[in-house]
N, C-alpha and C positions, 0 to 999 in steps of 0.2 A: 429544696428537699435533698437532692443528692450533694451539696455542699455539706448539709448535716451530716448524713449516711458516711460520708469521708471522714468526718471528724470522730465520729464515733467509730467507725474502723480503726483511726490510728488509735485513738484513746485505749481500744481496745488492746492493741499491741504494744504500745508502752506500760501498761497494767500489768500485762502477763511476763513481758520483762523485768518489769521491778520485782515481781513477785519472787520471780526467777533469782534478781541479784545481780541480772545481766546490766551492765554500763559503757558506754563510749565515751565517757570522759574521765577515766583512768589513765594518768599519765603519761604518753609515750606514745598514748593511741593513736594509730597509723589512720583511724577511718578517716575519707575524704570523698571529697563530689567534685565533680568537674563539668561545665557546660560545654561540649561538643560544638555542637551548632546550636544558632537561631534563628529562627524565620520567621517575622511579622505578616500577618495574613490577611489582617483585615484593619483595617484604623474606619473607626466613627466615631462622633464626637464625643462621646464617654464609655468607647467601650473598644479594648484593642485583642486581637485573638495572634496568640504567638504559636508557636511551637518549638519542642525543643530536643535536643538528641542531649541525654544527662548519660555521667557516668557514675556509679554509686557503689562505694567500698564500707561500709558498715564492718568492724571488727567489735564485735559483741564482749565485754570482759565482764567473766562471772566473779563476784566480789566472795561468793561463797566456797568455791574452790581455788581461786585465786590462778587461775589462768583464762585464756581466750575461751570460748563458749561456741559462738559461731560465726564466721565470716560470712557476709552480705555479699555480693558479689554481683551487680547488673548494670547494663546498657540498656537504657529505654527509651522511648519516647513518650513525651508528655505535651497537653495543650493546654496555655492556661490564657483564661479571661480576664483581663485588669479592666478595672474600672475604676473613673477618675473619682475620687472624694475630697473635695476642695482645691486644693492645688496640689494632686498627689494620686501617682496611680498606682492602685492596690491589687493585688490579687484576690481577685473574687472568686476566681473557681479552678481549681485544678482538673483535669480529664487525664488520666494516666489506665494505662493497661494493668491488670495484675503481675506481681513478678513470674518471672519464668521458673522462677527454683521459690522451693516453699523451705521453713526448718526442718528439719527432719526429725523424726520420732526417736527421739533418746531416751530407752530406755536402762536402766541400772543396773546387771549382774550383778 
Protein backbone atom coordinates (compact mmCIF):
# COMPACT_ATOMS: atom_id res chain seq x y z
CA UNK A 1 0.00 0.00 0.00
CA UNK A 2 2.34 2.70 0.85
CA UNK A 3 4.72 1.61 -2.10
CA UNK A 4 1.66 2.71 -4.38
CA UNK A 5 0.82 5.91 -2.22
CA UNK A 6 4.77 6.90 -3.46
CA UNK A 7 4.15 6.17 -6.81
CA UNK A 8 1.37 8.21 -7.18
CA UNK A 9 2.93 11.11 -5.18
CA UNK A 10 5.71 11.20 -7.77
CA UNK A 11 3.40 10.58 -10.71
CA UNK A 12 1.68 13.33 -9.17
CA UNK A 13 4.63 15.70 -9.30
CA UNK A 14 5.95 14.86 -12.71
CA UNK A 15 2.33 15.63 -14.01
CA UNK A 16 2.25 19.08 -12.65
CA UNK A 17 5.72 19.77 -14.07
CA UNK A 18 5.12 18.72 -17.36
CA UNK A 19 2.19 20.66 -17.33
CA UNK A 20 4.21 23.46 -16.16
CA UNK A 21 6.93 22.78 -19.03
CA UNK A 22 9.39 22.38 -16.26
CA UNK A 23 12.41 19.85 -17.39
CA UNK A 24 15.86 18.51 -16.18
CA UNK A 25 17.01 17.37 -19.17
CA UNK A 26 17.64 20.54 -21.00
CA UNK A 27 21.20 20.72 -21.95
CA UNK A 28 23.77 21.87 -19.66
CA UNK A 29 21.48 21.01 -16.79
CA UNK A 30 23.57 21.22 -13.60
CA UNK A 31 20.95 18.81 -11.69
CA UNK A 32 22.88 16.04 -9.82
CA UNK A 33 22.65 13.49 -6.70
CA UNK A 34 25.12 12.32 -4.83
CA UNK A 35 25.22 9.28 -2.05
CA UNK A 36 26.82 10.62 1.03
CA UNK A 37 26.81 7.79 3.14
CA UNK A 38 25.57 4.04 3.45
CA UNK A 39 24.69 1.84 5.92
CA UNK A 40 23.33 -1.81 5.60
CA UNK A 41 21.07 -2.55 8.56
CA UNK A 42 19.90 -5.49 8.39
CA UNK A 43 20.74 -8.60 5.78
CA UNK A 44 17.99 -11.69 5.61
CA UNK A 45 17.83 -13.99 3.22
CA UNK A 46 15.59 -11.84 0.64
CA UNK A 47 15.38 -8.86 2.23
CA UNK A 48 18.17 -6.10 2.95
CA UNK A 49 17.29 -2.68 4.86
CA UNK A 50 19.96 0.11 4.07
CA UNK A 51 19.90 3.59 4.73
CA UNK A 52 21.11 6.51 3.15
CA UNK A 53 22.51 10.20 3.61
CA UNK A 54 21.57 11.54 -0.44
CA UNK A 55 22.33 14.80 -1.60
CA UNK A 56 19.80 16.33 -4.32
CA UNK A 57 20.23 19.21 -6.68
CA UNK A 58 17.14 19.30 -9.17
CA UNK A 59 17.42 22.56 -11.30
CA UNK A 60 13.91 22.84 -12.89
CA UNK A 61 14.12 24.39 -16.75
CA UNK A 62 10.76 25.91 -17.87
CA UNK A 63 10.71 25.06 -21.58
CA UNK A 64 7.88 27.94 -21.78
CA UNK A 65 9.94 30.89 -20.58
CA UNK A 66 13.04 29.41 -21.54
CA UNK A 67 14.98 29.81 -18.37
CA UNK A 68 15.58 27.99 -14.94
CA UNK A 69 12.07 27.73 -13.02
CA UNK A 70 13.08 26.35 -9.61
CA UNK A 71 16.07 24.88 -8.02
CA UNK A 72 15.69 21.65 -5.69
CA UNK A 73 17.92 21.85 -3.15
CA UNK A 74 18.08 18.95 -0.16
CA UNK A 75 20.16 16.60 2.00
CA UNK A 76 18.14 13.79 3.24
CA UNK A 77 17.83 10.64 4.50
CA UNK A 78 16.32 7.73 3.16
CA UNK A 79 15.59 3.85 3.89
CA UNK A 80 15.23 1.54 1.35
CA UNK A 81 14.17 -2.33 1.30
CA UNK A 82 15.62 -4.54 -1.59
CA UNK A 83 14.60 -7.58 -2.11
CA UNK A 84 16.09 -10.33 -3.89
CA UNK A 85 14.00 -11.23 -7.42
CA UNK A 86 15.91 -14.07 -8.86
CA UNK A 87 19.37 -13.28 -8.82
CA UNK A 88 18.99 -9.50 -8.45
CA UNK A 89 18.23 -7.26 -5.70
CA UNK A 90 15.63 -4.52 -6.37
CA UNK A 91 14.39 -1.96 -4.65
CA UNK A 92 11.09 -2.73 -3.16
CA UNK A 93 10.40 0.20 -1.01
CA UNK A 94 11.67 3.51 -0.57
CA UNK A 95 10.99 5.31 3.21
CA UNK A 96 12.06 8.97 2.87
CA UNK A 97 10.99 12.03 4.89
CA UNK A 98 9.16 14.99 3.10
CA UNK A 99 11.39 17.62 1.72
CA UNK A 100 12.15 20.45 4.07
CA UNK A 101 11.43 23.26 1.41
CA UNK A 102 8.25 22.94 -0.62
CA UNK A 103 7.84 25.21 -4.33
CA UNK A 104 6.90 28.04 -3.63
CA UNK A 105 3.62 29.98 -4.68
CA UNK A 106 4.38 31.79 -8.02
CA UNK A 107 2.25 33.95 -8.65
CA UNK A 108 2.21 36.37 -12.11
CA UNK A 109 1.98 40.25 -11.74
Amino acid sequence: MLKETKKKEIMHVLLRHKERGWIISNPMNPSTKRVLSLKIKKIEKEEVFVSTTEYWYLRWWNTKANSYAYPYRETNRQQYVLRKDKDLWKVYETIRPYPRTSIPNRRKY
